[in-house]
C-alpha positions in Angstrom: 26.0 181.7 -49.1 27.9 184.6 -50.5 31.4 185.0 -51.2 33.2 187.1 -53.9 35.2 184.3 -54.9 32.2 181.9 -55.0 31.9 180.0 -58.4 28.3 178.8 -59.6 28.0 175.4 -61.3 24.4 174.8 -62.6 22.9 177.7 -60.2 24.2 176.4 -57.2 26.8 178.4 -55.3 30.3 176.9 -54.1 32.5 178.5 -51.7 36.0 178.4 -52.5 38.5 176.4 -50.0 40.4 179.1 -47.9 37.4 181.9 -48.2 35.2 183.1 -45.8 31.4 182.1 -46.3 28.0 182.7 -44.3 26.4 179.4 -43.1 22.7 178.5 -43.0 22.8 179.2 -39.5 24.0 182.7 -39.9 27.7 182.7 -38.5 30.8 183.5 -40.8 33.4 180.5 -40.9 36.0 179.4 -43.7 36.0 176.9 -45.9 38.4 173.9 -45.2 39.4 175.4 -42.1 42.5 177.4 -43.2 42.9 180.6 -44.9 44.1 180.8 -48.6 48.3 181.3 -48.2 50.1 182.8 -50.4 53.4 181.2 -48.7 52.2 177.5 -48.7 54.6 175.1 -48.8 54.6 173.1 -52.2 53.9 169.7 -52.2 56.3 166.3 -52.0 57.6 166.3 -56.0 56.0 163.3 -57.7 53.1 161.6 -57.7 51.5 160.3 -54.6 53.0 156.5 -54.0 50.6 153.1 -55.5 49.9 152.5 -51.8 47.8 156.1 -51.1 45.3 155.3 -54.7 41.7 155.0 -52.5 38.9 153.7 -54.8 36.3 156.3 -55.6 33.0 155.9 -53.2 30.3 154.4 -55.2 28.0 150.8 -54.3 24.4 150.5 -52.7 25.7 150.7 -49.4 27.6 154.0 -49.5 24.3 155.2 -51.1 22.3 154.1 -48.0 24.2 155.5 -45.4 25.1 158.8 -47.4 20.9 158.7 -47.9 20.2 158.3 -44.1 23.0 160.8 -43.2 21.4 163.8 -45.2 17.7 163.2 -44.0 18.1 163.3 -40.5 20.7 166.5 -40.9 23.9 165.4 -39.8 27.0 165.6 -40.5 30.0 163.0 -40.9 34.0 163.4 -40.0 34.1 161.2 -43.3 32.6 163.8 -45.7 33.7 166.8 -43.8 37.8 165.9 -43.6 37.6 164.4 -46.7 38.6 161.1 -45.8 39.9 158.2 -48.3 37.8 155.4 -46.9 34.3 156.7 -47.4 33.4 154.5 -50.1 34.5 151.2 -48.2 33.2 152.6 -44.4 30.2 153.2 -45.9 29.9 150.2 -47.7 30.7 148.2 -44.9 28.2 150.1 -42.6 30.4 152.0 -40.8 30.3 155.8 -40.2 31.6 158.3 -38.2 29.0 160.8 -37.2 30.0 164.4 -36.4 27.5 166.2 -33.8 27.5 169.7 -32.8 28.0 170.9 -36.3 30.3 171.0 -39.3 31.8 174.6 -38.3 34.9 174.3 -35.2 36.0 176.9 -33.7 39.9 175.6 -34.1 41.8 176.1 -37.4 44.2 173.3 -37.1 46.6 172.9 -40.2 46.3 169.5 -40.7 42.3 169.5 -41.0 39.6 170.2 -43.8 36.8 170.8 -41.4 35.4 174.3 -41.7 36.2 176.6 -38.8 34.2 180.2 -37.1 32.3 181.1 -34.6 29.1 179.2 -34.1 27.9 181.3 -31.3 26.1 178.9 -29.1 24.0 177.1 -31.8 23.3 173.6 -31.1 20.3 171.5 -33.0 18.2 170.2 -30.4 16.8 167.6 -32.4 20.3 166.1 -32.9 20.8 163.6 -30.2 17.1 161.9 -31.8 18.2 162.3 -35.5 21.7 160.4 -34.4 20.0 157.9 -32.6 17.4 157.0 -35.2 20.2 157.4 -37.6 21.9 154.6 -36.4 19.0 152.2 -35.9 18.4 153.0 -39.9 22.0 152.0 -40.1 21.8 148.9 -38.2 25.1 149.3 -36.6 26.6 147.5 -34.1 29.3 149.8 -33.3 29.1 153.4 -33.8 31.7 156.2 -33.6 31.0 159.7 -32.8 33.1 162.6 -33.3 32.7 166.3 -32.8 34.2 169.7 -33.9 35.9 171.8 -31.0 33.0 174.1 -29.3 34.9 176.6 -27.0 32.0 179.0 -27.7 30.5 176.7 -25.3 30.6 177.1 -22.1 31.1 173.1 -21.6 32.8 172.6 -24.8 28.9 171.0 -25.8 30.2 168.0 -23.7 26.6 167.9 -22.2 25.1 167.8 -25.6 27.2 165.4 -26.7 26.7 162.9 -23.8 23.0 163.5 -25.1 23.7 161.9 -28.4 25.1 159.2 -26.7 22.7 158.3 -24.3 20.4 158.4 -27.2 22.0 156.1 -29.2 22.5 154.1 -26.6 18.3 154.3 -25.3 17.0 153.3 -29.3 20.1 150.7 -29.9 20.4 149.2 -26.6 23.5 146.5 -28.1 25.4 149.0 -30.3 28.7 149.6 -29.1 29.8 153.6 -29.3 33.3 155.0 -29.3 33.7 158.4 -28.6 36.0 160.7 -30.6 36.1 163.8 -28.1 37.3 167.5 -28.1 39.7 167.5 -25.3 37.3 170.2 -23.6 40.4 172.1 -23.1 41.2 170.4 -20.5 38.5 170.6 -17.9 38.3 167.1 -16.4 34.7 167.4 -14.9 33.6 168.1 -19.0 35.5 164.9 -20.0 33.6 163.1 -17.0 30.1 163.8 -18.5 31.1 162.1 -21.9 32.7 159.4 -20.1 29.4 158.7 -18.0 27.0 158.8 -20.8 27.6 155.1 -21.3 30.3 154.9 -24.3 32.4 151.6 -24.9 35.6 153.8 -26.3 37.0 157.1 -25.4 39.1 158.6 -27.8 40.9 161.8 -27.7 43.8 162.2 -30.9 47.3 163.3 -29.7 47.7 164.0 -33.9 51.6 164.2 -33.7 54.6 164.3 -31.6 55.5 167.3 -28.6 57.5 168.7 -31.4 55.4 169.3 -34.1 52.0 169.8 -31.9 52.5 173.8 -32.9 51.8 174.7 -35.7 50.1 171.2 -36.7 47.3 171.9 -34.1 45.5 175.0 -33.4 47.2 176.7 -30.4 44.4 176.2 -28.1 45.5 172.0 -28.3 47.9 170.6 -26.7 50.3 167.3 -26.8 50.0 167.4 -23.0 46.5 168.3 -22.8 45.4 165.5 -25.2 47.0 163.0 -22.7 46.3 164.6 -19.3 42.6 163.9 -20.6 42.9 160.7 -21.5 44.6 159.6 -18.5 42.1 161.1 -17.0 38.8 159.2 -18.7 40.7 155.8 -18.2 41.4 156.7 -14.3 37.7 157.9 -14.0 36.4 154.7 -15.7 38.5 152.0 -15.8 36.6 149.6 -17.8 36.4 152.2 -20.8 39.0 151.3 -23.8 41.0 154.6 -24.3 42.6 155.5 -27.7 44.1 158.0 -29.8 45.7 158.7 -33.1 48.7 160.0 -34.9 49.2 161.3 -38.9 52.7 160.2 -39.9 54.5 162.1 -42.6 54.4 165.4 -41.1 58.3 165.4 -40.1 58.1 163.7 -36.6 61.7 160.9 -36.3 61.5 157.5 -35.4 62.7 158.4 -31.6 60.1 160.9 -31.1 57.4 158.6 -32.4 58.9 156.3 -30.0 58.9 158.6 -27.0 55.3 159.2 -27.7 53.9 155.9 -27.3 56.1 155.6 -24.3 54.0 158.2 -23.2 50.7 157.1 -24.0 51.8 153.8 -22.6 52.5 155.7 -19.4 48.9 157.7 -19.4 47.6 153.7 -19.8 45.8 154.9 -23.2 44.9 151.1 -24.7 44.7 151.5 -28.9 47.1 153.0 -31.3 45.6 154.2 -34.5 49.0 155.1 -36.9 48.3 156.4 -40.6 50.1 158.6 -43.3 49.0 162.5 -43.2 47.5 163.7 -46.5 47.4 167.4 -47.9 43.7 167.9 -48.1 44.2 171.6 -49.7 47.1 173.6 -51.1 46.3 175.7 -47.8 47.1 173.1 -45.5 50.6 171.6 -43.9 52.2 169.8 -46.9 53.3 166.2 -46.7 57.3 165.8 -45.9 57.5 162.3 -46.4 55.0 158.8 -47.6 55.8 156.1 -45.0 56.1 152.9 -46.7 53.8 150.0 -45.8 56.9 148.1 -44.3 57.4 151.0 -41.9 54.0 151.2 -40.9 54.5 147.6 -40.3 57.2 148.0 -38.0 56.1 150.7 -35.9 52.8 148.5 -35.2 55.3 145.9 -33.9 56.9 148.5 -31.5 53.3 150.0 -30.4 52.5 146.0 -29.7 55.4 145.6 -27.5 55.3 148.4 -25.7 51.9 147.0 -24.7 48.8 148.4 -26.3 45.9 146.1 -27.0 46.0 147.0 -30.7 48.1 149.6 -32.8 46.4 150.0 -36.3 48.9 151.5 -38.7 48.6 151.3 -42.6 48.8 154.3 -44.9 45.3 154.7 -45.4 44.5 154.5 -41.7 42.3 157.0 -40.0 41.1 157.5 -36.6 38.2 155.8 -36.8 38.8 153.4 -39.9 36.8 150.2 -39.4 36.9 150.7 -35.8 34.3 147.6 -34.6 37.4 145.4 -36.2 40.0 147.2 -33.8 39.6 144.4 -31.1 40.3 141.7 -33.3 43.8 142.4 -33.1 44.9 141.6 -37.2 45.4 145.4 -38.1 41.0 145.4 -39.3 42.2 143.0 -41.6 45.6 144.9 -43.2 48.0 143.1 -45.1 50.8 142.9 -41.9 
């Protein structure tokens, strides 16, 4: 990697968040996903609330599933978005495994994942390494994400469905949610994930109509998102659908209202609400920390409006200890 701005600690080279570097692979993409801004917003005065301290990731099973993760080559949405629950995901088992790369092709404003231009590459020895990952893991439910491929000509739904399949041919009784691209849109893409034998579809809506620009990279959509998961659970409709919103970003009460009214109405089936968090001084900044009681109260609404579970904490992320989801106690939150 090269870069200017790059600093070296102990020989090794680190790429700044906000500046371009060249991957392994050979493409150019930017650290973090956003451009260094001048005009960034500053952040929320004070110190982040007692409810937002995570506990640092350490213990024997993080070290075993961080192990496992780096020999077979792939990546995780829990390293690469910098997400506060590592250390107790991992501990617990859990992990979110990101295929088709750690570079997307979407900058969205919200998201530490590095973006660029992959250019077609694709590991081919991915869907194996995910599956023999897991079996290492011993997981009983899995959850697979992805970065946004649009220099694909499917979106890499195909390659995706592959990892899937292959999870699901060496771990015949884990259970696999999906976290999807929304393939911008083209149902017959969304059909191949759905058919590649997956327990949950998931596809995040992020944040309300209002805020979906400039939260989300242009190419996303607030309609888009839910046209496509409308679509899986019409295609299928023994597969749970689900999706996700960041609270803190500015949305009001009524629109956060109106938009489980229309996931309700696209019959999407789990609610996963959490608090957004700056993950660099590049990215949106945090207008307001919703209180635990709040969170509290909008899982109430989300319960009777009718979804099968609405997760909502501060910490919460889309995927946080999802193989509790069904048990319907908020994975164990204090409610």
């Amino acid at each position: 990697m090269s870069s200017s701005s790059d600093k070296h600690f102990r020989g090794i080279s680190i790429v700044q968040s906000g500046t371009k570097y060249k991957t392994e692979e050979g493409f150019t993409a930017i650290k973090n996903g956003v451009k260094t801004r001048r005009d960034a917003e500053p952040p929320v005065n004070g110190q982040k609330p007692s409810w937002l301290r995570a506990k640092m990731p350490s213990g024997s099973g993080h070290a075993t599933v961080r192990h496992i993760v780096k020999e077979h080559r792939l990546s995780t949405v829990c390293e690469e978005s910098m997400c506060p629950n590592v250390g107790e995901c991992w501990n617990a088992g859990t992990a979110t495994i990101m295929v088709m790369g750690p570079v997307c092709t979407r900058a969205c404003r919200f998201c530490a994942v590095d973006t660029g231009n992959p250019k077609g590459w694709l590991d081919p020895d991915e869907p194996a390494n995910t599956g023999r990952a897991v079996m290492l893991m011993g997981l009983e439910y899995v959850v697979i994400t992805s970065v946004d491929r649009d220099d694909l000509d499917d979106g890499g739904a195909a390659h995706y469905a592959a990892c899937v399949r292959e999870i699901k041919k060496q771990n015949p009784a884990t259970a696999v949610e999906a976290l999807t691209p929304d393939f911008n849109g083209v149902m017959a893409h969304v059909e191949i994930v759905v058919d590649s034998g997956l327990e949950v579809f998931a596809q995040n809506v992020e944040t309300v109509r209002r805020l979906t620009h400039p939260v989300r990279d242009a190419r996303a959509g607030y309609e888009q998102t839910i046209d496509v998961l409308q679509h899986a659970k019409k295609y299928r409709p023994g597969v749970l659908t689900k999706t996700s919103l960041m609270l803190g970003l500015g949305e009001r009460d009524n629109e956060l209202m109106r938009t489980m009214d229309d996931l309700r109405d696209a019959k999407v089936d789990i609610l996963m609400l959490g608090q957004y968090l700056r993950p660099t001084p590049n990215h949106l900044a945090v207008q307001r920390y919703v209180t635990p009681d709040e969170f509290d109260l909008y899982r109430r609404e989300g319960l009777d409006k009718g979804f099968l579970e609405v997760v909502a904490g501060p910490m919460v992320r889309s995927s946080y200890r999802a193989e509790q989801v069904l048990q319907k106690n908020n994975v164990g939150l204090a409610v």
